[in-house]
C-alpha positions in Angstrom: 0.0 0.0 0.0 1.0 3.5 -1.0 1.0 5.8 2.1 -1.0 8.9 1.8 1.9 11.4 2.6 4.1 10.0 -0.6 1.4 10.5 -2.7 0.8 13.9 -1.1 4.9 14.6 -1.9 4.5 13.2 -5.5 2.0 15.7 -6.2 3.4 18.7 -4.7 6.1 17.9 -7.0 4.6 17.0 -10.3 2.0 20.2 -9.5 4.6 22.5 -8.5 7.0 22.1 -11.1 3.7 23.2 -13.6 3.2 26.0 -11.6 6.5 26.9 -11.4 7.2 27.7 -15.3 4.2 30.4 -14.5 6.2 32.4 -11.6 9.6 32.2 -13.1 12.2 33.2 -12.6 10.5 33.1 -9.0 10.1 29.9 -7.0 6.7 29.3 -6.4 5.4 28.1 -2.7 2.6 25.7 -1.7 -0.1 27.4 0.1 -2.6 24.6 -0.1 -3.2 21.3 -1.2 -6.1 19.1 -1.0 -6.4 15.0 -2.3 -8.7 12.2 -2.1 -8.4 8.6 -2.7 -11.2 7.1 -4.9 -9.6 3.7 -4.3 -7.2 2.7 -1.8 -3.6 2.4 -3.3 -3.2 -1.4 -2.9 -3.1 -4.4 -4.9 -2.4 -4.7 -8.7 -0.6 -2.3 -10.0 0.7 -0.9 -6.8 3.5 -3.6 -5.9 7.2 -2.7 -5.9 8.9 -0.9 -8.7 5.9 -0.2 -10.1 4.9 3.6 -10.9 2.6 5.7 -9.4 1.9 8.7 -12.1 0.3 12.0 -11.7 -1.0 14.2 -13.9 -1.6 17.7 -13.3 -2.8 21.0 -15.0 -3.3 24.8 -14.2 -6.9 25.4 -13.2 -6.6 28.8 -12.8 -3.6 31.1 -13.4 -3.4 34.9 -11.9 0.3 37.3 -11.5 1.2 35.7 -8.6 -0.9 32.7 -7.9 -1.5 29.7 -9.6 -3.9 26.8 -8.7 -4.2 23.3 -10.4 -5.6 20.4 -10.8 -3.9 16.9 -10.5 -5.2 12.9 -10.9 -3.4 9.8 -9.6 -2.9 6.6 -12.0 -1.4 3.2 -10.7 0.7 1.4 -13.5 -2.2 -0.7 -14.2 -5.3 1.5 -13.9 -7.1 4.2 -16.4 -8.8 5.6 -14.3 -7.6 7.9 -11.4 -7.5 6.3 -8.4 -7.2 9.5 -6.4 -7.5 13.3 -7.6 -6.8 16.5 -5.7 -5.9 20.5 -5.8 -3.3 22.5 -5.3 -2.7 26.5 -4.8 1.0 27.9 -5.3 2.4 31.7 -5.0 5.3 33.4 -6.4 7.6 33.5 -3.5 7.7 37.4 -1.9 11.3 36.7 -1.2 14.1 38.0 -3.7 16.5 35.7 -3.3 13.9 33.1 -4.1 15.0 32.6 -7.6 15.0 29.3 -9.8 18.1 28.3 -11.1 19.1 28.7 -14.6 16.8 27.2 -16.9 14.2 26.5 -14.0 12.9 23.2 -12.5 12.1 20.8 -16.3 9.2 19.4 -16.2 11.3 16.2 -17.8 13.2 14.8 -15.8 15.8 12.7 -17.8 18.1 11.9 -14.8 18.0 8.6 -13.3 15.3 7.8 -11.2 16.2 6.3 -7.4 14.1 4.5 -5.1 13.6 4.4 -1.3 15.6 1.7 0.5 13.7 2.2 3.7 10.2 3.6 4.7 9.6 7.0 4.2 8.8 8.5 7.9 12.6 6.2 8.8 14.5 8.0 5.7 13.0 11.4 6.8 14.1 11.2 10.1 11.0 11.4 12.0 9.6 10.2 15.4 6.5 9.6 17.3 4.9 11.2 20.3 2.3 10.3 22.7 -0.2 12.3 20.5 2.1 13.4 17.4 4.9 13.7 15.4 8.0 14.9 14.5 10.2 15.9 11.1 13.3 17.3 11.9 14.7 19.6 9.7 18.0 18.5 7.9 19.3 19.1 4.5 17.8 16.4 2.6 14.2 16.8 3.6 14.3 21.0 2.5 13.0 22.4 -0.7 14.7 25.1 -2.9 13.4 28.1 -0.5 15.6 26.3 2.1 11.9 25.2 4.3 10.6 21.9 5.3 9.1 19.8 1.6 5.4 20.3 1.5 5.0 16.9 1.1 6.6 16.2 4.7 4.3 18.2 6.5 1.9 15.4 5.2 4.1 12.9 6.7 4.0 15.2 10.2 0.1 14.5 9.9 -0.2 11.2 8.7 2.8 10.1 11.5 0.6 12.0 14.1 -2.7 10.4 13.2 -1.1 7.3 13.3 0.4 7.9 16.7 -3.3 8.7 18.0 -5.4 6.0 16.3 -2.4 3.3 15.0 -5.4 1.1 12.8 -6.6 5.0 11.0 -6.2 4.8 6.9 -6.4 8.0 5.5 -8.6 8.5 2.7 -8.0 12.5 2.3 -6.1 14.7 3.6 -6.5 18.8 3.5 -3.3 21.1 4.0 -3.0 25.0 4.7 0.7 26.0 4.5 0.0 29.2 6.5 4.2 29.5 7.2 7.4 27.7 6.2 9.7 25.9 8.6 12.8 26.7 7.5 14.7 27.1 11.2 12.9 24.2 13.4 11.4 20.9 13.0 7.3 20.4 12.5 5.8 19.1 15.2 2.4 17.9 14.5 -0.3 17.0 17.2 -4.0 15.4 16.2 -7.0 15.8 17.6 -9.5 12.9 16.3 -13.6 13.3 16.5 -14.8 10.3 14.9 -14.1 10.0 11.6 -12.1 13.2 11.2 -8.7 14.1 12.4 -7.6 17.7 12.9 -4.0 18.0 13.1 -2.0 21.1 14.0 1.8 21.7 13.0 4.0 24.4 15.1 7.6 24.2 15.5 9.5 22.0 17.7 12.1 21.0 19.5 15.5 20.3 17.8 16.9 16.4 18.1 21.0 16.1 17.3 20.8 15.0 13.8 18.9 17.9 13.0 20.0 20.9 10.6 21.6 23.7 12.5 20.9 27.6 11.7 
């Protein structure tokens, strides 16, 4: 099965490249993101080394902020298995800028592969009611903050620490700031079906990035 948080990651990326060829030469920033799982991400077509695709498009494009539209495909399904939105700005900060000749939307370089779970090769830890992503180099995006896609794991970590047998079947994200000097720590708070899940910045374990 294909956790929630690497799909959310996959299409933070595939989304956010589109909408970066709109704010060049700025880097563009995630300020929400929203997906849903029509089918849960298991079985045929979802074993390993297969690919997980996503296809994106701009919904709606303005000067500074950009929203799209994005579907999820296993390697053996037509249909979308999960679908979802996301809103990206032009990022207010100067030294923000891509690097020559942007982010390609084709990739040509050769594509790794995780050799351990996600939330291990991130870094993160549990608590009694959360979760943690520490901030290091590998798990930063070009604007020097925390991935979008890792806040997802924050959630998802901390649902999981609250109510271990949860799935997750959507997920809804407000980026309302960037971590780019501490860790997320996320907390849940679970009302029947629904999780809400907070993120504030927390305390700093050794491995972590320093300042």
């Amino acid at each position: 099965e294909v956790r929630l948080s690497v799909l959310v990651t996959l299409a933070d990326i595939a989304a956010g490249k589109l909408a970066g060829r709109s704010t060049e030469p700025r880097i563009c920033q995630t300020l929400d993101l929203d997906l849903h799982l029509v089918d849960q991400p298991t079985g045929p077509g979802f074993g390993l080394g297969e690919l997980v695709r996503c296809r994106s498009r701009i919904v709606r494009l303005g000067r500074n902020i950009v929203m799209t539209g994005f579907e999820l495909f296993s390697s053996a399904g037509s249909s979308p298995f999960g679908f979802g939105h996301a809103g990206f700005m032009a990022s207010a900060n100067p030294e923000h800028v891509q690097p020559d000749g942007g982010f390609p939307l084709v990739d040509e370089g050769e594509r790794g592969g995780l050799d351990r779970p996600l939330a291990e090769r991130v870094g993160s830890w549990r608590l009694d009611d959360g979760a943690v992503v520490p901030l290091r180099v590998e798990n930063v995006n070009a604007t020097g903050a925390l991935q979008g896609g890792l806040l997802a794991l924050a959630v998802e970590e901390s649902v999981f620490a609250t109510a271990p047998r949860a799935r997750l079947a959507s997920i809804e994200l407000r980026y309302l700031r960037a971590f780019r000097d501490e860790s997320a720590s996320a907390r849940a708070t679970i009302a029947g079906d629904i999780a809400r899940v907070e993120i504030e910045p927390g305390s700093r374990s050794p491995n972590e990035l320093l300042p």
